[in-house]
N, C-alpha and C positions, 0 to 999 in steps of 0.2 A: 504494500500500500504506500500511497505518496503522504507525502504531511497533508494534503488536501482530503487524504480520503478515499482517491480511486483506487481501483485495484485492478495492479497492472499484471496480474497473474497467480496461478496457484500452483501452488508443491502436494505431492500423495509422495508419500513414503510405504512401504511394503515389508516386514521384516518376515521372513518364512521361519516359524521356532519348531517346523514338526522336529525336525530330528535332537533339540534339545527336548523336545515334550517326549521322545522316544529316549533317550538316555537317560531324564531323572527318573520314568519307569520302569529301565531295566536296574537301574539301581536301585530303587526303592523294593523291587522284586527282589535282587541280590542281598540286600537288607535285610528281609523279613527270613528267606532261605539263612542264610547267619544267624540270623534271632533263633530259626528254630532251631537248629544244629547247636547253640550253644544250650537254650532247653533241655534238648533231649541230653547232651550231654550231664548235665548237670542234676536231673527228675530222674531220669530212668538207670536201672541200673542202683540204686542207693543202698540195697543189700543184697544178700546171696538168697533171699527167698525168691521163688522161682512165680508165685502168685502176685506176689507185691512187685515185680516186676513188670508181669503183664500187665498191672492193674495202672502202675505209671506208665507205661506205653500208650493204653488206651484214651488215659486225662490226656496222652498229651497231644493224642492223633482226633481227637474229637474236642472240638466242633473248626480247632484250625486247618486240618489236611480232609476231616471225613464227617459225613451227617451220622455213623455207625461204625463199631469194629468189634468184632469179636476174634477172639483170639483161642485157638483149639491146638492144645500141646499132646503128644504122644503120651500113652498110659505111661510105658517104659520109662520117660524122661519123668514122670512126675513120683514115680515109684525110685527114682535117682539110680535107673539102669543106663546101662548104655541101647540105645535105640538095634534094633533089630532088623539084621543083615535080610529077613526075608523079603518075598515081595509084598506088594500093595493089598492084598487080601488079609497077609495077620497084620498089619499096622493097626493099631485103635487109637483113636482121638479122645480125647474128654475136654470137653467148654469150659473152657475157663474163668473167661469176662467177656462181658457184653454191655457195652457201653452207647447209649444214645442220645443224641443232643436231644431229643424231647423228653423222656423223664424229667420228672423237676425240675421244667423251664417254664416261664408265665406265659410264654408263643406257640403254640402249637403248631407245627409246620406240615404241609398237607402226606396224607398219606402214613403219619404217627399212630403208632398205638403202644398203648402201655406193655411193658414186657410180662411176659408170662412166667412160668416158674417152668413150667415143661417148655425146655427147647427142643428143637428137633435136635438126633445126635448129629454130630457132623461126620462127611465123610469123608474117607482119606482120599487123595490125591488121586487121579487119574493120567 
């Protein structure tokens, strides 16, 4: 503009920030992946009990990695054998923990239901 007033032209300026708006989210991604990793480091694992282990596994994989987890250990392993060279037919499972973000949350999230006391058994691997 002139001291009068007119205006003798205009400026547009254009700054393009995708690829800064793409880097502070793969760092803030890299971030939270560190967050969990020092988590788990530090939650799981706290003693040599083999229940209290899966049980900080599961706090730690629900509601930040999973809506659900349950966790099904070898009889053998819980019986503190060494697991069995056979095949997939004698392997046995028993449920351990079953952890779900809707128990004792005030949100119901679709498709919840309260857990049962009968699980199905689980089965082994295929």
């Amino acid at each position: 503009m002139t001291d009068n007033g007119q205006v003798l032209g205009a400026l547009g300026l254009l700054i393009d920030i995708t690829d800064r708006v793409r880097a502070v989210t793969a760092l803030q991604r890299a971030n939270a992946r560190l967050d969990l990793l020092e988590r788990a480091g530090s939650q799981i694992g706290t003693t040599l009990d083999i229940h209290r282990t899966a049980e900080e596994l599961a706090a730690l994989a629900v509601p930040d990695l999973a809506d659900r987890v349950t966790i099904d250990l070898l009889d053998s392993v819980l019986q503190s054998e060494d697991p069995p060279c056979a095949g997939p037919g004698a392997l046995r499972f028993r449920r351990v923990v079953v952890r779900d973000r809707c128990p004792g949350t005030s949100r119901r999230w679709p498709g919840c239901r309260p857990p049962t006391a009968t699980s199905p058994p689980a089965q082994p691997p295929k």
